[in-house]
N, C-alpha and C positions, 0 to 999 in steps of 0.2 A: 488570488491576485492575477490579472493578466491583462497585456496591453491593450489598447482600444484603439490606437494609430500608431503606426508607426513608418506611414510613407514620407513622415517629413522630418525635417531636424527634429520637429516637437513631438516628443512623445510622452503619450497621455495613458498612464496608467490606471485600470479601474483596480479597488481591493474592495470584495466583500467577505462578510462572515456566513460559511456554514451554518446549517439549519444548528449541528453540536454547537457549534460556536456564539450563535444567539442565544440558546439554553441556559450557555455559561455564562455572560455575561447578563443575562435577565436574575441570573442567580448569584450575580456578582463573585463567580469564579471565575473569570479571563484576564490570566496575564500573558500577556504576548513578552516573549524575553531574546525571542530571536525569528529569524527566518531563510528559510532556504531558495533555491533557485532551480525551475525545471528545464529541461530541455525536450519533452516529451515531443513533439509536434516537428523538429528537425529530423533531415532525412540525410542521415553521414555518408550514404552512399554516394551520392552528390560528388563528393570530392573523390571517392575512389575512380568513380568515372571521367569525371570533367578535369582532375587533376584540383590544388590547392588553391590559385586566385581565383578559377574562375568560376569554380566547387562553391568555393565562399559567396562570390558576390553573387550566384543561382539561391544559395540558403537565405542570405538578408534579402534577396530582393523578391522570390516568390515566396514562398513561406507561409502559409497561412497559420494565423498566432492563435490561441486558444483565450478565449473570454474568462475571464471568472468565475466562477460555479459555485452557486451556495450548497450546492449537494456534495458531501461530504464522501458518496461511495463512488464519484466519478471523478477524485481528485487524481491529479498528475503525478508516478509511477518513480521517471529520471531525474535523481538529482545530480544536479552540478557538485564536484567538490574543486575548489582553490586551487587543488595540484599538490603544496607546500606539506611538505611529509608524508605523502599519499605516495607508498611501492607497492599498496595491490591494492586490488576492488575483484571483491567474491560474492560469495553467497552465503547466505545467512541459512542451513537448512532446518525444517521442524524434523520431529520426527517422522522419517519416511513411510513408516508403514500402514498410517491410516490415512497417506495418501490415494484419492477417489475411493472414500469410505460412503455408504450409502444410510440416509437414515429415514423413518417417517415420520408423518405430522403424525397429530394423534388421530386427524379422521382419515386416516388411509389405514385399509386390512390386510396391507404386507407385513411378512412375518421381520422385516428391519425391526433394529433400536431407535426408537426417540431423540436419541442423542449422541454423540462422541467427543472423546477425550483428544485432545492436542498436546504436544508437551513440545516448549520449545528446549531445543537443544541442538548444540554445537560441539564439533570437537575440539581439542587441547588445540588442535594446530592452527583450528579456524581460528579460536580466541590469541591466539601468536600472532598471527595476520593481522588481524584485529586492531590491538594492542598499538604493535609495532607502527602500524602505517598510519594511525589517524593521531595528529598532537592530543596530547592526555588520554581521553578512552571515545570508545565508537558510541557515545551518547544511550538516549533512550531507547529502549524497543516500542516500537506500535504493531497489533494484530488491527487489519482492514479484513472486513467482511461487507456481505450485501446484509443489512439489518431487514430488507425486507423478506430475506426466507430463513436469515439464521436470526437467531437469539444467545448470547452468552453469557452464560450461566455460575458458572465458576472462573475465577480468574479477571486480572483487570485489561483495558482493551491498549492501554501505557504501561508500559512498564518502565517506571519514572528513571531510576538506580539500580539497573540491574549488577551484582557481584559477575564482574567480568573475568575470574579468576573460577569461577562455575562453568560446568560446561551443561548445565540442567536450570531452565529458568521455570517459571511459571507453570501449570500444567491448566488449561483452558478448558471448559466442557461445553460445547455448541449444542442446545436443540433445537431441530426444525420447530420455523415459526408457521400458524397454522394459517394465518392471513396473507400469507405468500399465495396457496389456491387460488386467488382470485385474477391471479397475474398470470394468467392461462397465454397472450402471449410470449410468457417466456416459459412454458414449457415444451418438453419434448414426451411424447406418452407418458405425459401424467406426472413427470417430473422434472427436476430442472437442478444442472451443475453450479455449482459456487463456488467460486476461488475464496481462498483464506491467506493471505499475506503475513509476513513478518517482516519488517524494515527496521534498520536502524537510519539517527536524523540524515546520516553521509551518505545514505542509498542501499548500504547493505541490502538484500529481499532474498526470499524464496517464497515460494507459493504452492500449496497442497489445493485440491478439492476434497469436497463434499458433497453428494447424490441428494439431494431433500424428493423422496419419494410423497408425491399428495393423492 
């Protein structure tokens, strides 16, 4: 969803559905039961510089607003929270140590793995924070990847009800997709890095890579 005008009183919001989101509703799995608010596209420095009124009336009045996107791997990052019960906003991290793990397709003759395992997890303290700061619990977890070089394998890409009382959610296994090769603009000597995201709905994130060696 995102504005289409908004120079004048009238503002004209466009909403479309993701390529997922057409899927789901062609298979009459889509329910929308809420939604969130980005801020992706504002520049806060603005007010550290210009100071607060005139910070602000610089953000509303140049601004440039972000359209819609039925693409699913270039959605918006920031979300807005209410404020209202909100004492911290952190980070959600995986586990760190196959962060920039490298793997290959299956037609590359490096001696990499095919694949890698993910396991989300947080500490006791993070899930205190957690808890504490968002009314009732920090919602769903979502893992974001580029589906055009990873593929996942084990694990689901929602994690609808996770037990927030766990400090070990899901454990994920990524293999390089082998039809990414063709996307030779986005490599660099023959390979190409991938962010892998974890968010909860409030913004929570952290973000590992992965090497897909082709």
């Amino acid at each position: 969803m995102g504005f289409l005008d908004h120079s004048t009183n009238n503002i004209v919001v466009d909403a479309v559905l993701t390529d997922r989101g057409r899927q789901m509703i062609s298979e009459g799995n889509l329910d929308i039961d809420g939604y969130v608010f980005y801020d992706d596209e504002v520049d806060y420095t603005l007010i550290q510089k210009y100071g607060r009124v005139i910070g602000k009336e610089k953000i509303e009045k140049n601004t440039p607003v972000f359209e819609a996107s039925t693409n699913q791997d270039y959605g918006v990052k920031y979300a807005l929270t209410s404020g209202q019960g909100i004492e911290y906003l952190g980070s959600l991290p995986y586990r760190p140590a196959i962060d920039n793990a490298i793997i290959k397709s299956s037609t590359s003759t490096s001696t990499y793995p095919t694949s890698v395992q993910v396991t989300v997890n947080v500490t006791s303290a993070d899930i205190d924070k957690l808890t504490n700061s968002i009314v009732s619990n920090p919602g769903a977890l979502m893992v974001n990847y580029d589906s055009r070089f990873l593929q996942l394998t084990t694990g689901t890409q929602v994690i609808a009800s996770p037990s927030w009382t766990s400090t070990s959610f899901n454990t994920h296994t990524f293999e390089a997709k082998d039809s990414g090769s063709s996307l030779t603009q986005y490599h660099q000597n023959g390979a190409v890095r991938v962010p892998i995201t974890v968010s909860t709905e409030y913004g929570f994130s952290s973000t590992v890579y992965v090497t897909v060696q082709y």
